[in-house]
C-alpha positions in Angstrom: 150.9 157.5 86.4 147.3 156.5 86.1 145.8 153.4 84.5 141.7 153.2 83.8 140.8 150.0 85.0 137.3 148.8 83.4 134.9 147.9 86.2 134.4 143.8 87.0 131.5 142.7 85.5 129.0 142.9 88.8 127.9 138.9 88.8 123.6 138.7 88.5 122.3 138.3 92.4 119.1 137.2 93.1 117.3 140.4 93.8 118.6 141.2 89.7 116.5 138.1 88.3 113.8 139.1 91.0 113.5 142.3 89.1 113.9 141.0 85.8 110.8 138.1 86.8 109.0 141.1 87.7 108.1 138.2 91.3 109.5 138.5 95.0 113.1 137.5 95.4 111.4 134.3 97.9 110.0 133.8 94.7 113.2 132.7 92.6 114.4 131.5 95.7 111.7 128.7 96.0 112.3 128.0 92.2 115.9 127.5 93.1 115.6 125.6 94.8 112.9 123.1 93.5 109.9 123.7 96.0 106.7 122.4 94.2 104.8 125.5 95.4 105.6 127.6 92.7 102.6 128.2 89.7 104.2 126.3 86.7 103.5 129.8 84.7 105.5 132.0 87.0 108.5 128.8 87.1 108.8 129.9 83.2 109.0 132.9 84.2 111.6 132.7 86.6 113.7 130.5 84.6 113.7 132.6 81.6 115.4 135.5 83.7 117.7 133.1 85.4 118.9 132.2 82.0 118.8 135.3 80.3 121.1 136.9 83.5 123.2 133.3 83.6 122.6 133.5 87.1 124.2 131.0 88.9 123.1 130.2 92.4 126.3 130.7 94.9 125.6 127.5 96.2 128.6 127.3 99.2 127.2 130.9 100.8 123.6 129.1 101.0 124.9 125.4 102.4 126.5 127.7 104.7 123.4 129.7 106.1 120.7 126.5 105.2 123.3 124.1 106.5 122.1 122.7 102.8 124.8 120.5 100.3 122.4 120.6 97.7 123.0 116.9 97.2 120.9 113.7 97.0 122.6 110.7 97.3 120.8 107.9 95.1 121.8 104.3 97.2 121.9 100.6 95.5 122.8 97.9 97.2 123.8 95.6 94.3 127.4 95.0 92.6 128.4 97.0 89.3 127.6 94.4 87.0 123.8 94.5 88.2 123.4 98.0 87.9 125.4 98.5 85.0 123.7 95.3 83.3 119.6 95.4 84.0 117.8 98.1 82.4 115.6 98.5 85.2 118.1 100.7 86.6 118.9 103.0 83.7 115.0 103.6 83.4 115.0 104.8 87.5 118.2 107.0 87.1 116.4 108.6 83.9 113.5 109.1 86.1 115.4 110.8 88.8 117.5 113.0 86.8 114.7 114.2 84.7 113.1 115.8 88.3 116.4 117.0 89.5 117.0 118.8 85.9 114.2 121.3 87.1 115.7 122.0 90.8 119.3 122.5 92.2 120.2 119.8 93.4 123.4 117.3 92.2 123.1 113.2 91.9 125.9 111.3 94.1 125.5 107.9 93.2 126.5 104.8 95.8 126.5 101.2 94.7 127.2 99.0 96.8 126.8 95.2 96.9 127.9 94.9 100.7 128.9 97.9 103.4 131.9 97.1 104.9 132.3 98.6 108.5 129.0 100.1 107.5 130.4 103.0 105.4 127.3 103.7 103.5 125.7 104.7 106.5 128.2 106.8 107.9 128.1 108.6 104.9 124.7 109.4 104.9 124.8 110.1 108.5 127.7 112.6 108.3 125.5 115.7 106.5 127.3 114.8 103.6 123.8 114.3 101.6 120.3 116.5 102.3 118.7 113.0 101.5 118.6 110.1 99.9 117.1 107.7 97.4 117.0 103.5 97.7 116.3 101.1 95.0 116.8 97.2 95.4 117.8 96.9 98.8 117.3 93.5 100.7 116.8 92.2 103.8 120.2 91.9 104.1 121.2 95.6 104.0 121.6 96.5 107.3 122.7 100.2 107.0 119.2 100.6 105.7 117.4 100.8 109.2 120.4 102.6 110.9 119.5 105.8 108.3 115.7 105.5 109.0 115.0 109.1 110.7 118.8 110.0 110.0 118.0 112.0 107.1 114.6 112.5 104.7 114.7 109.0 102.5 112.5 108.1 99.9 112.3 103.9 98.4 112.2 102.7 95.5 110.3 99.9 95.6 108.6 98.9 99.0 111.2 98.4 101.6 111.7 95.3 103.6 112.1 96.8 107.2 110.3 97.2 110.2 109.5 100.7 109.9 107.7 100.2 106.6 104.7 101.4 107.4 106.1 105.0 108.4 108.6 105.6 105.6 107.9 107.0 101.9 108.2 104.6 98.5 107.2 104.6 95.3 106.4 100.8 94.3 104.5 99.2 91.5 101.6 96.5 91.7 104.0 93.8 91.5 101.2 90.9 92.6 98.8 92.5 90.8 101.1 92.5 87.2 102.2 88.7 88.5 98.7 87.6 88.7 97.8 89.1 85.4 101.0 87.2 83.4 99.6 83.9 85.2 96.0 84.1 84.7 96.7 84.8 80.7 99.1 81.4 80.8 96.0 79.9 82.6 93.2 81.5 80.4 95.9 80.4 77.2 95.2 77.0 78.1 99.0 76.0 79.3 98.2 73.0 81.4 102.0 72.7 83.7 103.1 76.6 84.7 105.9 77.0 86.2 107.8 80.4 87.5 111.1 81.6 87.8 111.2 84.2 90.6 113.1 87.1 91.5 115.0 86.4 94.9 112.6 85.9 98.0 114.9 88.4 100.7 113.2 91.8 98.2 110.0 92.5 98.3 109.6 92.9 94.7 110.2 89.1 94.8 108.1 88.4 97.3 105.4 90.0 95.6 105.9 88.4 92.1 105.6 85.4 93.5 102.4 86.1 96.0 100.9 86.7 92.3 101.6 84.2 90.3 100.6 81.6 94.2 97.4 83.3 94.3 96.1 83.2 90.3 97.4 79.6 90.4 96.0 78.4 93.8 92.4 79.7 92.3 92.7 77.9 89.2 93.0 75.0 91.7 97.0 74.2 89.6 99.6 72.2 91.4 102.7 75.2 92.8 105.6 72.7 92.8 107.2 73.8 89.2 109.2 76.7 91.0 112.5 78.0 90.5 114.5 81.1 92.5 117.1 83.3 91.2 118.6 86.5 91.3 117.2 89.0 88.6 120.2 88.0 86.3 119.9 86.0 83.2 122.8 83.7 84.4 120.9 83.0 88.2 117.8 82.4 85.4 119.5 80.1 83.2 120.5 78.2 85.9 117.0 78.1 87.3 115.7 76.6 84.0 118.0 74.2 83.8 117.3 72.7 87.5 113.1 73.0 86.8 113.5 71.2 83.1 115.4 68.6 84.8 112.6 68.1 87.8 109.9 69.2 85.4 110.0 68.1 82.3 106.4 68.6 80.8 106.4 72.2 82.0 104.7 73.8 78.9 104.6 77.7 80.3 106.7 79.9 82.7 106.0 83.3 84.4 109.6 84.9 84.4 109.9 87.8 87.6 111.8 89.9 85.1 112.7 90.6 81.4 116.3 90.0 82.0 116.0 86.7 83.4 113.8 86.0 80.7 116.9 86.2 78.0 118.5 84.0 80.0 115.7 81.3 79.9 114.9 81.6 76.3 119.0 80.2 76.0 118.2 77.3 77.6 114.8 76.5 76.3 116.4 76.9 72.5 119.3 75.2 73.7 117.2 72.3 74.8 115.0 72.0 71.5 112.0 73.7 73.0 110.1 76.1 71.1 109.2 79.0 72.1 105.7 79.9 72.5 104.6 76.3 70.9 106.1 74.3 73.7 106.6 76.6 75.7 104.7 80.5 76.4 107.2 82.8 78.5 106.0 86.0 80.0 108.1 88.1 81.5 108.4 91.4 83.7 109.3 95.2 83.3 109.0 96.0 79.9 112.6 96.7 79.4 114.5 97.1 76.4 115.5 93.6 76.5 111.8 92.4 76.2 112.1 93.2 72.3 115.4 92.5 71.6 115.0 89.3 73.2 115.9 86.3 70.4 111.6 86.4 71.0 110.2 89.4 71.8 109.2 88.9 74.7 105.3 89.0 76.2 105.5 90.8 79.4 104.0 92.9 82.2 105.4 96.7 82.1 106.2 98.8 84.3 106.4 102.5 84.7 109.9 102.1 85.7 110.6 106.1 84.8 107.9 107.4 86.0 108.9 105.7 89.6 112.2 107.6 89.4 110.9 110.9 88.6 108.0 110.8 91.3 111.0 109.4 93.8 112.6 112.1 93.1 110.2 114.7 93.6 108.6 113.3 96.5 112.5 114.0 98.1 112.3 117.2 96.9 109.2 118.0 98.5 110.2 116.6 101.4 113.3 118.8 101.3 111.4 121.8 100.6 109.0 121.2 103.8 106.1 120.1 102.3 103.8 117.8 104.7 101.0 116.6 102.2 103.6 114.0 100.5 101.9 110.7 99.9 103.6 108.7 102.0 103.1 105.2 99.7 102.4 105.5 96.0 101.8 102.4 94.0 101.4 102.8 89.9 99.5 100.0 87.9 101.3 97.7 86.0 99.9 97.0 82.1 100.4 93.5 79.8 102.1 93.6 76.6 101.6 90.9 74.4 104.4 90.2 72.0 105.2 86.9 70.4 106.4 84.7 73.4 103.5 83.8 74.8 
């Protein structure tokens, strides 16, 4: 007995969407595997016949011959009510993904407030990752330096180690948006500014605060009306509470981020302050919770987004063996006037 068996259906390779791109089979594979040095014309291209052939790229034969998992892990070293709670973070992550949509790599996210028996690292340092992203680490984080030259890492956010100088980040003008929020309070005519800052063991802190010392120290204004916190509206509410208590007359305050600002507008309506007639609050980011704040807030914003998607390409680039990656990129901050200051 005989039985006609229909022929498997022969799966597209990459030499078939070479052909059909009518481009060199190093071609698709650069496109594949998100190298920048590919026209954006003949990317189109290339993509077009990758769909059209629902090529899928056999991604365990390639780890196995590039010694490639085709992963980036994305590291932060808060708990999962920060990341889950501040916008800041869904703006990055939106950022990042938007890049890695374009290449073939996969998103393993670690969040981790503290690194027990320093698994993070481990992790990183066991090839389970081709590299990896940080946002809001501290001093504190120790596993950061032990990964320095493990793998190809790119910060978000300037980092706060020794090796600085020789690592890549994406940051934005943090002093330079500070100093702007202060010197409109100062230019407004508020007579006592205060600010509550971000926490002093991140740079991001450290820098909002440099800002806001430096435009008050030229205005020749007294620096005592300061308040730290943790870039949570409960750590600010707290904060507010403490300065209105040692400062009564304050009649401004520059707020290190938009989030902590909703926590200090609760406590200056709670305490019978108005707010901007007794007193203007500026805060930080931009962030969705700048206009649904109970005042839309005035604030400095920053190209949060954007950070995450040139993050993420600068690791790709990396990855893909380019040298002429900027090793430090800082974008400009811009001030939004709304109705709280």
């Amino acid at each position: 007995m005989t039985t006609d068996l229909a022929p498997a259906a022969r799966l597209p390779t990459l030499e078939m969407v070479a052909a059909a791109a009518g481009v060199s089979r190093a071609t698709v594979s650069r496109v594949v595997n998100g190298s920048p040095k590919v026209r954006p014309d003949v990317q189109a291209v290339v993509q077009s016949a990758i769909d059209q052939l629902h090529y899928v790229p056999n991604r365990a034969a390639r780890s196995l011959v590039n010694r490639r998992t085709q992963v980036i892990a994305l590291v932060v070293p808060e708990n999962l009510a920060m990341f889950f709670g501040d916008p800041y973070f869904a703006a990055i992550v939106q950022g990042i993904t938007r890049r890695l949509d374009a290449s073939d790599y996969t998103l393993n996210l670690l969040v981790a407030a503290s690194d027990p028996g320093n698994k993070t690292m481990r992790y990183l340092r066991s090839g389970n990752v081709d590299g990896a992203l940080i946002v809001s680490h501290h001093t504190g984080d120790a596993f950061v330096a032990g990964i320095v030259g493990a793998l190809p890492l790119v910060f978000g956010g300037r980092p706060s180690i020794e090796a600085a100088a020789d690592v890549y980040f994406v940051d934005v003008d943090n002093s330079a948006g500070a100093a702007d929020a202060t010197r409109y309070l100062v230019d407004a005519g508020r007579r006592r500014i205060g600010t509550i800052t971000g926490p002093l063991d991140m740079p991001a802190g450290l820098d909002r605060f440099a800002g806001f010392t430096a435009v008050m120290a030229e205005a020749g204004r007294e620096t005592d009306a300061v308040e730290h916190a943790d870039f949570t509206a409960a750590g600010a509410a707290l904060a507010t509470k403490r300065l209105l208590d040692r400062v009564p007359d304050i009649d401004a305050l520059f707020v290190a981020s938009d989030l902590m600002a909703t926590g200090v507008l609760e406590v200056l309506r709670a305490r019978g302050r108005a707010v901007p007639e007794d007193v203007a609050v500026v805060g930080f980011d931009d962030s969705p919770s700048a206009v649904s704040a109970s005042v839309p807030l005035t604030t400095i914003r920053q190209p949060s987004e954007e950070a995450g998607y040139l993050m993420a390409d600068g690791l790709l680039r990396l990855l893909a063996g380019d040298t002429e990656v900027t090793r430090h990129t800082i974008l400009p901050t811009t001030f939004v006037r709304r109705a709280s200051a």
